[in-house]
SEPAMI-285455 format. One record per residue (C-alpha): residue number from 1; residue in three letters; x, y, z. Coordinates in nm, 4 decimals. Example, Ala and Ser with C-alpha at 12.3 -4.5 7.8 and 13.67 -1.06 7.14 Angstrom:
BEGIN
1 | ALA | 1.2300 | -0.4500 | 0.7800;
2 | SER | 1.3670 | -0.1060 | 0.7140;
end
This chain:
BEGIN
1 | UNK | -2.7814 | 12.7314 | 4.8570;
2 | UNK | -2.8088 | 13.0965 | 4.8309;
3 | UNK | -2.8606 | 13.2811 | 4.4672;
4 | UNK | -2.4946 | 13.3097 | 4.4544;
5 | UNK | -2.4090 | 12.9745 | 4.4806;
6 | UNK | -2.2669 | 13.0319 | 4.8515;
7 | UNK | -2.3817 | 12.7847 | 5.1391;
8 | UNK | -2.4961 | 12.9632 | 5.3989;
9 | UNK | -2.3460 | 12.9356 | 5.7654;
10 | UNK | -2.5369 | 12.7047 | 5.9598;
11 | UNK | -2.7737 | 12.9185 | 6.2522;
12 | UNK | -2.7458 | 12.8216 | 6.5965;
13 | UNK | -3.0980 | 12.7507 | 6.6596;
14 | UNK | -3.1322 | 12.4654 | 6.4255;
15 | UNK | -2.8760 | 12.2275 | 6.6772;
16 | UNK | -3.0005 | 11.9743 | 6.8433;
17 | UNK | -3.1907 | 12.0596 | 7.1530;
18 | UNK | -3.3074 | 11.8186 | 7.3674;
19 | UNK | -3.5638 | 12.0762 | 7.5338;
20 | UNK | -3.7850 | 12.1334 | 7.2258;
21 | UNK | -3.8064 | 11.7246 | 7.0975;
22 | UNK | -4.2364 | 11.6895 | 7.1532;
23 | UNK | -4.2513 | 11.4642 | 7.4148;
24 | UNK | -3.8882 | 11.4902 | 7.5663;
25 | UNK | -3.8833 | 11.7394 | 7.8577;
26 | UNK | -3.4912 | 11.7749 | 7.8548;
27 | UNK | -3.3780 | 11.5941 | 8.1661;
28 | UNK | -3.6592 | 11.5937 | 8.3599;
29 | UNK | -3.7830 | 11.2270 | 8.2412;
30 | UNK | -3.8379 | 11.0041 | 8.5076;
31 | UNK | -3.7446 | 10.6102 | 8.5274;
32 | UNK | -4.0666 | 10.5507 | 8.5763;
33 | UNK | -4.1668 | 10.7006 | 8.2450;
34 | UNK | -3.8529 | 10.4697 | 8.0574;
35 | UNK | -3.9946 | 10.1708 | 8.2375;
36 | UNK | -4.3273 | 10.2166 | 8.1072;
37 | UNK | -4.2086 | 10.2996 | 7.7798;
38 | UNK | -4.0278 | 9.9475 | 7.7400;
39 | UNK | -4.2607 | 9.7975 | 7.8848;
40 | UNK | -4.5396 | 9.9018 | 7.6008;
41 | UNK | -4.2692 | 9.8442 | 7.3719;
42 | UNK | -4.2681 | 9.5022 | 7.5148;
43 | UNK | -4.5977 | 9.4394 | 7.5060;
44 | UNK | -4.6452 | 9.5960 | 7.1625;
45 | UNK | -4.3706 | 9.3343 | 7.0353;
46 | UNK | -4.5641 | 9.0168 | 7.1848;
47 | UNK | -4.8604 | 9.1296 | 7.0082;
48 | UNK | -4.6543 | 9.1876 | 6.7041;
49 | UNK | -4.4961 | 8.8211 | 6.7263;
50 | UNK | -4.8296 | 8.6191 | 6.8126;
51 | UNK | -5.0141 | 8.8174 | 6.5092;
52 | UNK | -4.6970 | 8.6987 | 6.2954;
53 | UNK | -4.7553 | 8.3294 | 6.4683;
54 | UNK | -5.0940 | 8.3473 | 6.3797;
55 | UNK | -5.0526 | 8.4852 | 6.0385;
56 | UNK | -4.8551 | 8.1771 | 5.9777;
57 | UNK | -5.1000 | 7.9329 | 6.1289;
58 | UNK | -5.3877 | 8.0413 | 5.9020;
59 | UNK | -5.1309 | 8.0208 | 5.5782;
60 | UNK | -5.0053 | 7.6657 | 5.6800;
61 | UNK | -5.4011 | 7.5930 | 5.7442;
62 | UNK | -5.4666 | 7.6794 | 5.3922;
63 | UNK | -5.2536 | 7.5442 | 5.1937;
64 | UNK | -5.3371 | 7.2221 | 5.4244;
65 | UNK | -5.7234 | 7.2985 | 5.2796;
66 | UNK | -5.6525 | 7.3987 | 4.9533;
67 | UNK | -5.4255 | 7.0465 | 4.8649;
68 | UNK | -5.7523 | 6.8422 | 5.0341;
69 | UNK | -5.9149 | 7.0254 | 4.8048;
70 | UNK | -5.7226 | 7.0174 | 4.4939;
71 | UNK | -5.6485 | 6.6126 | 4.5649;
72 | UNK | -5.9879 | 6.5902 | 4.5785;
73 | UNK | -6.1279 | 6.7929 | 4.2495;
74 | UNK | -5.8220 | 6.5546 | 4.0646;
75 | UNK | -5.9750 | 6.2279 | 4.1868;
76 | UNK | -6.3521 | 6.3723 | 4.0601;
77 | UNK | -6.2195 | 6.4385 | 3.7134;
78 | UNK | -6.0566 | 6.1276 | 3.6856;
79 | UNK | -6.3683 | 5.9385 | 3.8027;
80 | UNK | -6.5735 | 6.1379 | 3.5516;
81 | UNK | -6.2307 | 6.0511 | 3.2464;
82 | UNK | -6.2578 | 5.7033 | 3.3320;
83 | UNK | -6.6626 | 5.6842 | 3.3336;
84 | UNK | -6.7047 | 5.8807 | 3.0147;
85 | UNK | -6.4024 | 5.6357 | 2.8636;
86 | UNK | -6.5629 | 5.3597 | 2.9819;
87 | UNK | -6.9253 | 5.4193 | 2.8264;
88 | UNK | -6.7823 | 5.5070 | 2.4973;
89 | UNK | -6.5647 | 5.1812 | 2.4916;
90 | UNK | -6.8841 | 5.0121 | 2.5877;
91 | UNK | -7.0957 | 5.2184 | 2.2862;
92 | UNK | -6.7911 | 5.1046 | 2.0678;
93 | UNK | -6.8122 | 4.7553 | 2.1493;
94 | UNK | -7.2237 | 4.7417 | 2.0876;
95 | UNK | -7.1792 | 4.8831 | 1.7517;
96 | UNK | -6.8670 | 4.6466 | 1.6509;
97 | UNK | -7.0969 | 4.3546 | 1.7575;
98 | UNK | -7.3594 | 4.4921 | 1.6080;
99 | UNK | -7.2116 | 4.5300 | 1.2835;
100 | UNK | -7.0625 | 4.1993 | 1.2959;
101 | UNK | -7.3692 | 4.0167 | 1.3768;
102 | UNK | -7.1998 | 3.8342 | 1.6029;
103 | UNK | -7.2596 | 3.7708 | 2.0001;
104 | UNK | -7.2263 | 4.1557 | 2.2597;
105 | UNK | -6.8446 | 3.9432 | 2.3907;
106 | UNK | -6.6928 | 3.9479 | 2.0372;
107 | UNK | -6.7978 | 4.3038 | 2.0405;
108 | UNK | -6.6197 | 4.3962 | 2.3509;
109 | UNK | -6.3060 | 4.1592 | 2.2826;
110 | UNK | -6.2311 | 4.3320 | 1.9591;
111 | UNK | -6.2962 | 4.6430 | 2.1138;
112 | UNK | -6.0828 | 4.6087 | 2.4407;
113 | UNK | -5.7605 | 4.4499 | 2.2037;
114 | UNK | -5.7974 | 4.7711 | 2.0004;
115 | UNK | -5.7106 | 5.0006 | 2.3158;
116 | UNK | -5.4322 | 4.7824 | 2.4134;
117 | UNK | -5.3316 | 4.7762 | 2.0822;
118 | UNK | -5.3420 | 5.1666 | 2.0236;
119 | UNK | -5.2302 | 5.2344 | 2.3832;
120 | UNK | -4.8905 | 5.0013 | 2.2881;
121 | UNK | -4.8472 | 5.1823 | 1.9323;
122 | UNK | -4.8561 | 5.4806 | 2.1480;
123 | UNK | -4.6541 | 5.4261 | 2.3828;
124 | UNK | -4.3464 | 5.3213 | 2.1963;
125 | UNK | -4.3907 | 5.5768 | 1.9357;
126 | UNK | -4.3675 | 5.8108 | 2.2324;
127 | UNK | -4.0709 | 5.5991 | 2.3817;
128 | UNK | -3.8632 | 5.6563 | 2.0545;
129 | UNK | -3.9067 | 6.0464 | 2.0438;
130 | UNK | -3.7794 | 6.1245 | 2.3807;
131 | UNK | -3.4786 | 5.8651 | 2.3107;
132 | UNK | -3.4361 | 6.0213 | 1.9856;
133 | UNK | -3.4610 | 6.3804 | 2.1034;
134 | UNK | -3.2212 | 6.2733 | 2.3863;
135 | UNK | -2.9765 | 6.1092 | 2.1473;
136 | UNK | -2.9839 | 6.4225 | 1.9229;
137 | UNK | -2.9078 | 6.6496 | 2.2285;
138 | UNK | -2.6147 | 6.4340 | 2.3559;
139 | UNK | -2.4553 | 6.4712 | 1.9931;
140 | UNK | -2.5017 | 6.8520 | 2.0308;
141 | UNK | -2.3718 | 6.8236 | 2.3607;
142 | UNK | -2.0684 | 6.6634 | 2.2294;
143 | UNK | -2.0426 | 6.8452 | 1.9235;
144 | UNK | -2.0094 | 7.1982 | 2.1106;
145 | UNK | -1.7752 | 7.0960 | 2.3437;
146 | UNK | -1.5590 | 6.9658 | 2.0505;
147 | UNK | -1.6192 | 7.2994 | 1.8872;
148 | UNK | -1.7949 | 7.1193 | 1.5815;
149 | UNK | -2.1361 | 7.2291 | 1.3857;
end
């Protein structure tokens, strides 16, 4: 746009000419030249597709080696959980006998039905919250569809 708000008229030497595109000689380019062209196209897409292919190989390989990996750092700690648990069940069951005066199997009986005990208490405490908190969300459920509060 001009200062006075006018568009000015298009000039003639800004159409398209074939004749000054870098690399385009008007008419003068050969078939030789197109066939040469596509074919580095071609060969630029193969490379372009087996880099992709590979790309993808290495990815899938990774994740393959990161899961071994992962599996394997969960099965450690849970060696190491159930070692550590184990020697402090053990410690447990020396003092209890210990303190009872009584022979190291007592110890380790009293101390072994305490787990299962606790484990049980445990486990249906944790049994009646979820059905509880599911019980309360299926009257909710209910409640809003019947438009109550």
């Amino acid at each position: 746009m001009v200062a006075d708000g006018t568009i000015p008229p298009r000039q003639s030497d800004t159409a398209f000419d074939p004749g000054r595109m870098p690399g385009v000689e008007g008419n003068d380019a050969s078939v030789n030249d197109v066939g040469k062209n596509i074919g580095a196209a071609y060969a630029h897409a193969l490379t372009y597709v087996s880099a992709q292919a590979d790309r993808l190989r290495a990815m899938v390989r990774n994740a393959i080696l990161y899961s071994i990996l992962g599996v394997l750092a969960i099965l450690f700690f849970a060696g190491l959980l159930i070692t550590a648990t184990v020697l402090l069940l053990d410690g447990v069951a020396g003092a209890v006998s210990s303190a009872m005066n009584v022979r190291p199997w007592a110890g380790d009986l009293v101390t072994g039905g305490g787990v299962v005990v606790a484990i049980a208490l445990a486990g249906l405490w944790l049994i009646g919250r979820i059905t509880k908190a599911a019980r309360l969300q299926t009257i909710a459920s209910y409640q809003r569809r019947n438009g109550q509060k």
